[in-house]
PLY file of the C-alpha trace (Angstrom):
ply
format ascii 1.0
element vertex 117
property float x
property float y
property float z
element edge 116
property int vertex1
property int vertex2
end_header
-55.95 222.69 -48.51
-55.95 221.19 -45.19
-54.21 218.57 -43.66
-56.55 214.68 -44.20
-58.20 214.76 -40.97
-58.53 210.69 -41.33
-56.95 208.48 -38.43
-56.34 204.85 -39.25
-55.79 202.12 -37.01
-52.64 199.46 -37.58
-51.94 196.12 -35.41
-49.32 196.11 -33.77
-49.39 192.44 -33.69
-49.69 191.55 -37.49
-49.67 195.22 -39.38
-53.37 195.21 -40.39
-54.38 198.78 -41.04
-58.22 199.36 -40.26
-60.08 202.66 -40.95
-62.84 203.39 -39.04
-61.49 201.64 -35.98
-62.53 198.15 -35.47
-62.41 197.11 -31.46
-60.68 194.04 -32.56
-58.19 193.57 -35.46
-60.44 191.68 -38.09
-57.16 189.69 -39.00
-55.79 188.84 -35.33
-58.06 189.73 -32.98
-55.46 191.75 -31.08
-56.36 194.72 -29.76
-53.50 197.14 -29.61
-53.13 199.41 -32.12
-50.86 202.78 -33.19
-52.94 205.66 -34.73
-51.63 206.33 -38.77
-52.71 209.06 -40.98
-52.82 208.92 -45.03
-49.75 209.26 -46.58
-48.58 209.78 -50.21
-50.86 209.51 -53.10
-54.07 207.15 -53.15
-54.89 204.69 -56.02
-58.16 204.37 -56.78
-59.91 200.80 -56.04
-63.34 201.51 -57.33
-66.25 203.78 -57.97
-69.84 204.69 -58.24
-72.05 207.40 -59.44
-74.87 208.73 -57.39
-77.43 210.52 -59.13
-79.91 211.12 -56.71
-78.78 213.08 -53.83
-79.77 213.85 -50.74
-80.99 217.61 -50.06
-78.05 220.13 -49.86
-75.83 218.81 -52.95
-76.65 221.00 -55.58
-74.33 218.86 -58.10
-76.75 216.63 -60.29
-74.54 213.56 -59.94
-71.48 212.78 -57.48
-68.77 210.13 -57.89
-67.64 208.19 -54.91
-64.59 206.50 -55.02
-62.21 204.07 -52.83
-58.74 205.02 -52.52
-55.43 203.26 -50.89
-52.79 205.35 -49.60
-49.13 204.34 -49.86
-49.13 203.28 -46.30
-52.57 200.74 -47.33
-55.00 203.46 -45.69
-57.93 202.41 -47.39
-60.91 205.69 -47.41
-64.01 206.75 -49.51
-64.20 210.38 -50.77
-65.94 212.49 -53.42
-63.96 211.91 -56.95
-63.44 215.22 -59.27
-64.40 214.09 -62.74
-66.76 215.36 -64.99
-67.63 211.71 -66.18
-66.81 208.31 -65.38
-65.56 207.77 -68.82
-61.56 208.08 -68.37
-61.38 206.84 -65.06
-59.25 203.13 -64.94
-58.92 201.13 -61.57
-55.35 201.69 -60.45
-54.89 205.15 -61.16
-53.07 207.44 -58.79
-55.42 210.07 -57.41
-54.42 212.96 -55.28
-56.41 213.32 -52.11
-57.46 216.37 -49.60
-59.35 217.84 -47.41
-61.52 220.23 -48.61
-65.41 221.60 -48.10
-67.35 218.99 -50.11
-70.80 220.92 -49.36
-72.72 223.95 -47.42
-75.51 222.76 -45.16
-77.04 225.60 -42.64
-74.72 227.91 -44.26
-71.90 225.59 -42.92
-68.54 224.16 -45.04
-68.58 220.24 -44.43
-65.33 218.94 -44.93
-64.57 215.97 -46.63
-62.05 213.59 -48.25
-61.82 214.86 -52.02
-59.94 213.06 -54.58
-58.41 214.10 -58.08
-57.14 211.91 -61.17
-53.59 212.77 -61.47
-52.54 214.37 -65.10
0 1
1 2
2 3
3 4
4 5
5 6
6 7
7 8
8 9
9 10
10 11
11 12
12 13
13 14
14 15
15 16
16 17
17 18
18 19
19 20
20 21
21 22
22 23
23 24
24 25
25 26
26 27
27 28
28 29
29 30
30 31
31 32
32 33
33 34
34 35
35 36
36 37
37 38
38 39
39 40
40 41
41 42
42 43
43 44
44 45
45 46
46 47
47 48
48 49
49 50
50 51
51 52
52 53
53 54
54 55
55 56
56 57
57 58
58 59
59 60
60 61
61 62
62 63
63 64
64 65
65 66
66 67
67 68
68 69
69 70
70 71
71 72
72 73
73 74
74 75
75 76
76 77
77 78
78 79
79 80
80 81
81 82
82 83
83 84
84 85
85 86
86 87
87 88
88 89
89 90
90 91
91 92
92 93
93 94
94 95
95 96
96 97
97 98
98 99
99 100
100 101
101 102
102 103
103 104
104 105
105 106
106 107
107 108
108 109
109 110
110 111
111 112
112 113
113 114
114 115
115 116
């Protein structure tokens, strides 16, 4: 597994965390910001299936899925789950970064997240 190659964005002025970066902060406008990374487990916001995929997925469905770190890092990732049935808003998920596909005969990393037991 290999570290979450995601970098947030958090005002400095009024503690807004943005991810991707925004030029402005959508709650202050200020534009100074420290670089954060994903911390702790995520909690997952929402979902969606996708059952038609673009070419190189050679799953027949995927499930996408919103997470929010401990630190309010909000990111979308593939979700692990065999179906949505199970799956309750809220739940802790772990998170990493893993290949999520092969395309030219070449890993794509990707944000992949896991229902905790």
């Amino acid at each position: 597994m290999k570290e979450i190659q995601i970098v947030a964005y958090k005002c400095r002025a009024c503690g807004k965390v943005h991810y991707p970066f925004h030029d402005r902060c959508l709650g202050c406008k200020g534009r100074d910001f420290e670089e954060i990374k994903p911390q702790g487990c995520a909690r997952l916001l929402t979902y969606t299936q996708i059952f038609n995929l673009p070419w190189g997925f050679d799953q027949r469905f995927l499930i996408i899925a919103i997470g929010e770190f401990e630190n309010g890092v909000r990111a979308m990732g593939q979700l692990e789950a065999d179906a949505i049935e199970g799956l309750q808003l809220g739940m802790a998920l772990n998170a990493s970064w893993e290949p999520v596909r092969t395309q030219f005969g070449e890993r794509i990393f990707g944000l992949r997240f896991e229902p905790l037991p």
